[in-house]
C-alpha positions in Angstrom: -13.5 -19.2 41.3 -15.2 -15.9 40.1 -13.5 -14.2 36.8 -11.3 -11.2 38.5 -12.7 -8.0 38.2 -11.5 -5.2 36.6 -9.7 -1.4 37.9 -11.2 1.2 36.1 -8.4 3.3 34.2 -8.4 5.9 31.7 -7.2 4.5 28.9 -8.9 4.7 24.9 -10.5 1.6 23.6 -9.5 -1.2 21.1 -6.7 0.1 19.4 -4.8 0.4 23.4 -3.3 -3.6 22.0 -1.8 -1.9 18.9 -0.6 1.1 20.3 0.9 -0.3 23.1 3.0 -2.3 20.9 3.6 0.7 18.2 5.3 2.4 21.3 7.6 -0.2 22.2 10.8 -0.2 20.7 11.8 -2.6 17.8 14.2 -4.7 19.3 11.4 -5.1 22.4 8.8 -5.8 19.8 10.9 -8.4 18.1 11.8 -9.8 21.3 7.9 -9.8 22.3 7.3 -11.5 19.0 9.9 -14.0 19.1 8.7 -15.4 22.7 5.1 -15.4 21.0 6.3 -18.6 18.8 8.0 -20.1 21.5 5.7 -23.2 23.3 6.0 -23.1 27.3 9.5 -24.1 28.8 11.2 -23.6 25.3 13.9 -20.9 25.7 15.1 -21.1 21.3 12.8 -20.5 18.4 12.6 -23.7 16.3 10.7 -24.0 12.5 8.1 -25.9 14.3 7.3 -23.5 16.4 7.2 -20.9 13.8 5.4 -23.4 11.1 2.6 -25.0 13.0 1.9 -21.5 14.5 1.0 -19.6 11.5 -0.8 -23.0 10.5 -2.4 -22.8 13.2 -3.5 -19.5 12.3 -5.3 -20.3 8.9 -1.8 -19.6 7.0 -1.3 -22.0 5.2 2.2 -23.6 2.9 0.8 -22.9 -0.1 -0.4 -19.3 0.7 1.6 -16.9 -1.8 1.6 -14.4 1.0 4.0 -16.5 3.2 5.5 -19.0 0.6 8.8 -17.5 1.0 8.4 -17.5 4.9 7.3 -21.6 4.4 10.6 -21.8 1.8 13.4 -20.5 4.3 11.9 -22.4 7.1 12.3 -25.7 4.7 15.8 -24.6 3.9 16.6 -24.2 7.2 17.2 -28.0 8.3 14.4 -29.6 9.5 11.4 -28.8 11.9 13.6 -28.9 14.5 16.2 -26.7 13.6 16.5 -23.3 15.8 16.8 -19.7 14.5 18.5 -16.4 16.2 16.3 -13.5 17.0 18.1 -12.0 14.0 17.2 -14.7 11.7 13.7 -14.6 13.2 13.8 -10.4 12.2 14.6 -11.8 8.7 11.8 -13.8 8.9 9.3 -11.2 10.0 10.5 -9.3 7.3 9.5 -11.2 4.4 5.8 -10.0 5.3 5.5 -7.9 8.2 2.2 -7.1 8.0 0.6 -10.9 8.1 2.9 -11.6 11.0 1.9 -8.9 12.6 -1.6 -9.9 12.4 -1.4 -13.4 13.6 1.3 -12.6 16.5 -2.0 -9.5 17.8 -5.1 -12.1 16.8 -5.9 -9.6 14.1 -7.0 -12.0 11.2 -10.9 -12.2 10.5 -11.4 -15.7 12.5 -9.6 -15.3 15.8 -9.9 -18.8 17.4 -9.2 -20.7 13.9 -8.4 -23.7 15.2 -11.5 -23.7 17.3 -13.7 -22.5 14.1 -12.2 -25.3 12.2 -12.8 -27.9 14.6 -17.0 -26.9 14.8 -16.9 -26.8 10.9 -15.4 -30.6 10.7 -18.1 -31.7 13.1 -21.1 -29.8 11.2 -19.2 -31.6 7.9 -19.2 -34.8 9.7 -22.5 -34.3 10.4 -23.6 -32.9 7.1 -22.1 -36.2 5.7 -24.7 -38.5 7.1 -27.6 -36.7 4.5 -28.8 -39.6 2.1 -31.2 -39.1 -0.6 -31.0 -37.2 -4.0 -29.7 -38.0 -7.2 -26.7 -37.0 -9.5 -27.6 -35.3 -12.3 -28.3 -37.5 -15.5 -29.5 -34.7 -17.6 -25.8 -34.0 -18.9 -24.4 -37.1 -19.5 -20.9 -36.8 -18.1 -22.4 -35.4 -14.8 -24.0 -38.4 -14.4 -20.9 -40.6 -14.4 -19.4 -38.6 -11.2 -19.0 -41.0 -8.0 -22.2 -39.7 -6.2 -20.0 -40.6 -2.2 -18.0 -37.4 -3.0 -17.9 -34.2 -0.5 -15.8 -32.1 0.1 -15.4 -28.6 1.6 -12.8 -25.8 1.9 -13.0 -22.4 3.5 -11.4 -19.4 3.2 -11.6 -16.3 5.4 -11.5 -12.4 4.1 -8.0 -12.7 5.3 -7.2 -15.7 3.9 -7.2 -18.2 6.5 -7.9 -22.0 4.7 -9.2 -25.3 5.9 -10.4 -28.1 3.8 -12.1 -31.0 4.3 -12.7 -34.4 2.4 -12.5 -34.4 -1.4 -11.3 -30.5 -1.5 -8.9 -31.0 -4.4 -10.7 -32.8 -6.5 -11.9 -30.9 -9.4 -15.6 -30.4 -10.4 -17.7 -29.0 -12.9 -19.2 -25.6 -11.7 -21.8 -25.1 -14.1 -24.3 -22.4 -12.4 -22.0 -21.3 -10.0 -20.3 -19.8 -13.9 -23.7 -17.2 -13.7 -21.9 -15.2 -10.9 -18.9 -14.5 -12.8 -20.5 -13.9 -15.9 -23.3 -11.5 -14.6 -20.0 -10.1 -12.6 -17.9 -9.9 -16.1 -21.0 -8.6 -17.9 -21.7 -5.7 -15.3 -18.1 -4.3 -15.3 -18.6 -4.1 -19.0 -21.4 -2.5 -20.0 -22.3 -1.1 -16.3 -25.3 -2.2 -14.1 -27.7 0.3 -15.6 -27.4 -0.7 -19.1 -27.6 -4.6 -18.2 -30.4 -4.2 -16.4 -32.5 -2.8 -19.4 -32.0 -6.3 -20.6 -31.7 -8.8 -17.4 -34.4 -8.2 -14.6 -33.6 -8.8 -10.6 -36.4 -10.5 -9.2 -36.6 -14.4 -8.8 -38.6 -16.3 -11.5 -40.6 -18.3 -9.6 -39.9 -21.0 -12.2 -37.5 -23.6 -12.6 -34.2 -22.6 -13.6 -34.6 -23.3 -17.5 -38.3 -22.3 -17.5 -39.0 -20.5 -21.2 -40.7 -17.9 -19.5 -39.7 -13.7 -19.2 -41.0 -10.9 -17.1 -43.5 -8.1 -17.4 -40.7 -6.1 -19.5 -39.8 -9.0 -21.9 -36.7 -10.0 -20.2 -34.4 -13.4 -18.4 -35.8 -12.6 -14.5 -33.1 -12.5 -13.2 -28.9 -13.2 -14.3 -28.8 -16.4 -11.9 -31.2 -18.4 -14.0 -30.4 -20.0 -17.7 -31.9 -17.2 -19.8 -30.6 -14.5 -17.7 -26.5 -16.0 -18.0 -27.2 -17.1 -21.7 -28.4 -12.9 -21.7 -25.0 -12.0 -20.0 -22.9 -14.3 -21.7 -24.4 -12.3 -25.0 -22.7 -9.4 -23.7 -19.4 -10.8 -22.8 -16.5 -9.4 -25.2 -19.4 -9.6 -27.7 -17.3 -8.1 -30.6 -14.0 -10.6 -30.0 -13.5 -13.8 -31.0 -14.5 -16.9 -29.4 -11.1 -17.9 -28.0 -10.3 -14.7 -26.6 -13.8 -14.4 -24.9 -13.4 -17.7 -23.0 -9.8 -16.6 -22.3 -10.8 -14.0 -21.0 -13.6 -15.6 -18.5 -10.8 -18.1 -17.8 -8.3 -15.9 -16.8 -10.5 -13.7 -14.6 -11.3 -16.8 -12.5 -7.3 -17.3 -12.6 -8.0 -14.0 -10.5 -10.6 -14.7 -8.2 -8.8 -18.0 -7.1 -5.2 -16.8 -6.4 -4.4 -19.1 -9.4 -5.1 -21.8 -7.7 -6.5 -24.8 -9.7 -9.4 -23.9 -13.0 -9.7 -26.0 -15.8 -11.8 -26.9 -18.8 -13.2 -29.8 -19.2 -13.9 -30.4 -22.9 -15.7 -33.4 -22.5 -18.7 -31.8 -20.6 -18.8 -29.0 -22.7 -19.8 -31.8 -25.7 -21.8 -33.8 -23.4 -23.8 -30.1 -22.6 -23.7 -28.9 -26.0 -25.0 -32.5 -27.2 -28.2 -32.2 -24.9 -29.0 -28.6 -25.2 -32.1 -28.3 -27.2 -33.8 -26.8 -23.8 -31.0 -24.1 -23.8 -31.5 -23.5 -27.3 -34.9 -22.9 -27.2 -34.2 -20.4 -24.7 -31.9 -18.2 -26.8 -34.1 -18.4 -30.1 -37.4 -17.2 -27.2 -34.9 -14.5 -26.0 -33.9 -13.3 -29.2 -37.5 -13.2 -30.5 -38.5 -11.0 -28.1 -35.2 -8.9 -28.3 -33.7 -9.5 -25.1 -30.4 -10.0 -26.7 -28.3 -7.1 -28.6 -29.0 -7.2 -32.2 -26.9 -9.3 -34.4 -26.2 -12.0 -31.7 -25.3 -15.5 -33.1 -27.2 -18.0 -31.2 -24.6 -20.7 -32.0 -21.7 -18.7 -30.8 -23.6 -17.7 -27.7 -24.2 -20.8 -26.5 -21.1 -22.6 -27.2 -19.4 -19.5 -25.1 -22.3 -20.0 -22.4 -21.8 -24.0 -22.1 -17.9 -23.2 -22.3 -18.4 -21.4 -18.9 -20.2 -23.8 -17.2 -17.7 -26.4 -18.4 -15.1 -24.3 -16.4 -14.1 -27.3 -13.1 -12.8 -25.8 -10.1 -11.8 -27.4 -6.7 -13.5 -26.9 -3.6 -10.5 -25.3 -2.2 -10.1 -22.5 -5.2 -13.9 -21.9 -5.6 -13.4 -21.1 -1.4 -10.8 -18.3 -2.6 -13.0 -17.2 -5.2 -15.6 -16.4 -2.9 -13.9 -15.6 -0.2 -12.6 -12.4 -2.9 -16.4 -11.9 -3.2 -16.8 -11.9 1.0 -13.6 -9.2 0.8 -15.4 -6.9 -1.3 -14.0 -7.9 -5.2 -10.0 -8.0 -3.2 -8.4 -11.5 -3.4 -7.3 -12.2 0.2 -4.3 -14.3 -0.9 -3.3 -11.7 -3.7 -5.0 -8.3 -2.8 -5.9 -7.9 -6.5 -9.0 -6.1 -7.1 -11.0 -8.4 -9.4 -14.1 -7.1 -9.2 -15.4 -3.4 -8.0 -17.6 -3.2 -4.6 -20.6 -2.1 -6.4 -20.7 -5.0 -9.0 -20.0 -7.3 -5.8 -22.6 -5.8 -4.0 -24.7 -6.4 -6.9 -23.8 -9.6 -7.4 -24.0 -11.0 -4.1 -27.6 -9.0 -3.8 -29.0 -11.5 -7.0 -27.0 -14.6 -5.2 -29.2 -13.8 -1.8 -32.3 -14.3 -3.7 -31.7 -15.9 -6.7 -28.7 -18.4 -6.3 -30.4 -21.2 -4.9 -33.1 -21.7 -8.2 -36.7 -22.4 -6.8 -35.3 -22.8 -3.4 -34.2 -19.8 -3.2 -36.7 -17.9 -1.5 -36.3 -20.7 1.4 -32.3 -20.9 1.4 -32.7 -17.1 2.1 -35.1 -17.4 5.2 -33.9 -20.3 6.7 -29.7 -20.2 6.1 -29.6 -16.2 4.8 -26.8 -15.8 3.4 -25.5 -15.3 -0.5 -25.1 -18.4 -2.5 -25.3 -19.8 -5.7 -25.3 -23.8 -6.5 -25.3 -25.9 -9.5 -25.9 -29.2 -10.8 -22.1 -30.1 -10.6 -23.2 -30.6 -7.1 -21.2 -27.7 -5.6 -22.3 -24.6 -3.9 -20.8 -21.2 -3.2 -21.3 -19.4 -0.3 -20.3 -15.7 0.7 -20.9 -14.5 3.7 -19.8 -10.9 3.1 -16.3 -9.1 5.4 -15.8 -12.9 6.9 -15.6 -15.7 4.8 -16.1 -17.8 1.6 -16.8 -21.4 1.5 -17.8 -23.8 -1.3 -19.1 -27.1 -0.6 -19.8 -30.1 -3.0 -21.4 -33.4 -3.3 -23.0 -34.2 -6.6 -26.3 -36.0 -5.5 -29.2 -33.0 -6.0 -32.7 -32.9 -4.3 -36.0 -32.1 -6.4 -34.5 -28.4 -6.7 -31.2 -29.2 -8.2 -29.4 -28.3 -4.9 -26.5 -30.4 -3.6 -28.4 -32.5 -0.7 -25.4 -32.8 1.9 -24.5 -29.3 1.0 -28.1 -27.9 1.7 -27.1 -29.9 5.3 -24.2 -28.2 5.7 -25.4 -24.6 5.1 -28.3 -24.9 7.1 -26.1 -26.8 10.4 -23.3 -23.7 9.6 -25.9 -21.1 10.4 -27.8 -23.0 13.0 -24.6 -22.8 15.1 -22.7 -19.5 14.0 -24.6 -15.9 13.6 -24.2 -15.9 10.2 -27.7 -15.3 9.0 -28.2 -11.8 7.6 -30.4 -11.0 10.2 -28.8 -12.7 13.6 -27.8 -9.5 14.8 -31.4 -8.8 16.0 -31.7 -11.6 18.1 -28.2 -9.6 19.6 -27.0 -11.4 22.9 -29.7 -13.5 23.6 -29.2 -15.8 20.8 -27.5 -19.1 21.6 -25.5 -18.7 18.7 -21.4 -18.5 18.5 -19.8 -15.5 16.7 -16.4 -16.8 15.3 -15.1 -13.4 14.3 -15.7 -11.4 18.2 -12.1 -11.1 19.6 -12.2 -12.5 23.1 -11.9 -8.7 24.4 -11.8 -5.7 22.5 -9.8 -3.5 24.9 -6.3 -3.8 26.6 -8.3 -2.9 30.0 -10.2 -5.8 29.5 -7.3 -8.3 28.2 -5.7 -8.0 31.4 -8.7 -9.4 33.0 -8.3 -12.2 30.3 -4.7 -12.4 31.2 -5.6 -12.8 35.0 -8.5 -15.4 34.5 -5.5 -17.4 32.0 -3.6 -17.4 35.2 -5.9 -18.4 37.5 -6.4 -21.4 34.5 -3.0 -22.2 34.1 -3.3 -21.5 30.4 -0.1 -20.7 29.3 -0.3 -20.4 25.9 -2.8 -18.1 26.3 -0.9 -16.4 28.7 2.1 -15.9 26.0 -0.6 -15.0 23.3 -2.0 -11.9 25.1 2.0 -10.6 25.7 3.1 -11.0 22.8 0.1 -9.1 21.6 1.3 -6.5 23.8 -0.6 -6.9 27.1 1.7 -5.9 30.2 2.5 -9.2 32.7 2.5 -7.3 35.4 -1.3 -5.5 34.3 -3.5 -5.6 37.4 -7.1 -6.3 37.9 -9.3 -4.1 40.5 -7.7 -5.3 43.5 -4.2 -4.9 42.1 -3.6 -8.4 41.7 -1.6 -9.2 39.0 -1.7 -12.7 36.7 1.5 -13.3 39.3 -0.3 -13.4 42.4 -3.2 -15.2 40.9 -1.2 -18.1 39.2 0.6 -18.2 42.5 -2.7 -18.3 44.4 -3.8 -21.0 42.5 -1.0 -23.1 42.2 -0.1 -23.1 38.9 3.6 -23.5 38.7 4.0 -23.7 35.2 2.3 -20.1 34.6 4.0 -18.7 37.5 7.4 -20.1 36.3 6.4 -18.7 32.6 5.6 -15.2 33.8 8.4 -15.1 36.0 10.6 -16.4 33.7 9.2 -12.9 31.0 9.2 -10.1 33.3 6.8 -11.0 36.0 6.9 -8.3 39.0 7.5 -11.0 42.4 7.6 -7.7 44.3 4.2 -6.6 43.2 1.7 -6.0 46.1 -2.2 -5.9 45.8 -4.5 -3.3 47.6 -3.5 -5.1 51.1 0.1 -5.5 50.6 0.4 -9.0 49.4 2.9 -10.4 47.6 2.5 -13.1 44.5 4.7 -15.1 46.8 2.9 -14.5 50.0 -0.3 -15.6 48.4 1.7 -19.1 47.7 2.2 -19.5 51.3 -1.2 -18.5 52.5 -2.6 -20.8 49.8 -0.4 -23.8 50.9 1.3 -23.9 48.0 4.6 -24.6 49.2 6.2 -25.8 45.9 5.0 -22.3 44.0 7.0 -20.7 47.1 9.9 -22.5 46.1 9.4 -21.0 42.7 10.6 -17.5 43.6 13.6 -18.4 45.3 15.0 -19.9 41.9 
């Protein structure tokens, strides 16, 4: 059947949803709410319900946001124990504001579930890469199981998935050059580091002894530029309290989700260094570092950075805090300011990828920054932060199956920089577009549900504080259109929450009298109940 067509009314644009349901009163909204959680048929609110639905939403158990919402549903006697509209208020309570959010399809990735599906095919998918090797240059490196890959993803409002080996820890080596450009910048402001690091890509290999015109590292994303920030770094504290410091700020980024050190990579890196060294005695020959700067302690606080091992899931909050704009979506701490994220992220677009960099930004274009750990971090900035890892490397030192993930991602979702000039003609899905931005147009969604038998949608757009009995152009309501199609378990659920069975369309007809004209004798029977 054609999608029903509109009524024009006067109404404002998006925020109608939000307003509508600001104007209710709070036992209505609560009520609205409640039902939201409730699957079709179900007439009590169970933990199930309440559980799978924020999961469902990206929320996730371990989330501090809604731990204590996850802890009174545990201690509330199993998943199929009921709770009280009252109980449910105490609920909503705990953190108003994130319920609010999932119960209006507010969060940053509508469709989650949806998203998260495409991104465990394109990781399926990405799986199948062969080829590269894990890197032998650092010795422990080498010994990492080169099958491992695994994903997570968080979203500027913190909605999580992960995928295969997610929680197991790895070393981030390179990825350590955004923090401590980040760390550097807050510190002695982007001016001042700049007279010392440049911004343009090297065109070298990452560890090339090589500076620009202006006798400086190129750029803070290769090994002379970080060893440069890392001189800068706390420079006048001791060694333990820099690293604790560097430490503790990724404690920040990631929501305190897992960071460690691993010792023995920092001796295995500090045993095979002599590259790294040479690099710090050319840099301080030509006075790129501050005067006074001990080479020893420079690199030992340098290698102690990369030696920092993260899990796919807590680098995905760290850069999803990068995405949001230096705010930890699972926190909201400010780590970082906007301008030193805008900075950062700026140097990651065309410098994070070493000599692939100029390609990673034309062909996936997004911010990123890889290292030979095998993971990468990717930001793409008011949506999402992902890090993906799998130690084998191609001739660039890039993670092969995660180069195969980025470029699938972007292949099938508009996150390229520059998607939004190929604007509606492109094939390719926007996860973050709401499925209508106005309540005019919701009630056409609500209708079209109808006419599907989609209930749960149905209950999604009502709780989000649609009107049942809105009406498309031809005063139809979802009613008469359930009715007319012969969906009886939309027509029983919109009876069952306020549906008008009196409502008449431009010519007069009843949702009931469309049953009977449609030969849908059972739907008849439906409103005589």
């Amino acid at each position: 059947m054609n999608r029903p067509q509109m009524r024009t009314v006067q109404k404002s644009p998006a925020a109608e949803v939000a307003e509508a349901m600001a104007s209710a009163p709070e036992d209505v909204q609560d009520e609205t709410r409640y039902r939201f959680f409730l699957e079709p048929g179900q007439t009590e609110l169970t933990v199930r319900n309440i559980a799978e639905r924020l999961q469902a939403a990206g929320i996730l158990a371990d989330d501090p946001r809604a731990k204590d919402v996850f802890a009174r549903l545990s201690a509330a006697g199993g998943a199929r124990a009921t709770l009280s509209i009252d109980e449910f208020r105490m609920l909503f309570a705990i953190n108003p504001s994130l319920f609010r959010r999932v119960v209006e399809d507010s969060l940053a990735i509508p469709d989650w579930n949806l998203f998260c599906r495409s991104i465990g095919d394109i990781f399926h998918e990405a799986g199948r890469a062969t080829g590269g090797k894990v890197a032998a240059y650092i010795p422990e490196l080498a010994r990492v199981p080169a099958d491992k890959f695994g994903l997570s993803i968080c979203s500027v409002d913190g909605q999580r998935a992960h995928y295969g080996d997610a929680e197991d820890p790895f070393s981030i080596q390179s990825i350590s050059k955004t923090v401590s450009y980040c760390l550097a910048c807050e510190e002695v402001g982007a001016h001042a580091l700049h007279q010392r690091i440049g911004r343009e890509p090297s065109g070298h290999s990452f560890n090339a002894i090589t500076l620009d015109a202006q006798r400086r590292p190129h750029n803070p994303m290769i090994n002379a530029g970080a060893i440069a920030s890392c001189s800068l770094i706390k420079s006048d504290q001791s060694a333990s309290t820099r690293f604790a410091h560097v430490f503790d700020v990724w404690k920040q980024l990631t929501a305190d989700r897992h960071v460690s050190f691993n010792n023995t990579v920092f001796l295995s890196e500090r045993d095979s260094a002599d590259r790294n060294f040479a690099l710090a005695y050319f840099l301080r020959e030509n006075a790129a570092l501050p005067a006074g700067t001990s080479i020893t302690a420079t690199l030992d606080f340098y290698f102690q950075c990369c030696s920092v091992e993260l899990t796919c899931d807590s680098m995905a909050v760290a850069a999803a805090t990068l995405a949001n704009g230096g705010v930890n979506p699972l926190t909201g701490e400010r780590v970082f300011s906007t301008d030193t994220v805008k900075n950062c992220l700026s140097l990651m677009h065309s410098c994070g990828m070493y000599d692939f960099s100029g390609e990673f930004a034309f062909l996936i274009g997004v911010p990123a920054k890889s290292g030979v750990g095998g993971g990468i971090m990717v930001v793409i900035p008011k949506v999402l932060g992902l890090c993906v890892w799998s130690p084998p490397l191609d001739e660039h030192g890039n993670s092969v199956r995660g180069i195969e993930f980025c470029t699938l991602l972007t292949s099938k979702f508009s996150f390229h920089n520059f998607d939004i000039v190929s604007g509606a003609s492109g094939e390719k899905i926007d996860p973050t577009r709401r499925k209508a931005a106005t309540a005019n147009a919701r009630i056409v969604d609500l209708c079209w549900a109808a006419a599907k038998g989609d209930t749960k949608e149905i209950q999604r757009l009502v709780a989000s504080g649609i009107d049942i009995n809105g009406a498309d152009y031809d005063g139809r309501t979802a009613l008469h259109i359930a009715a007319s199609e012969g969906q009886a378990v939309a027509v029983q659920y919109i009876l069952q929450n306020g549906g008008n069975r009196d409502a008449k369309d431009r010519w007069g007809n009843t949702p009931l009298k469309d049953a009977r004209r449609s030969g849908n004798a059972g739907i008849a029977e439906l409103f005589n109940d």
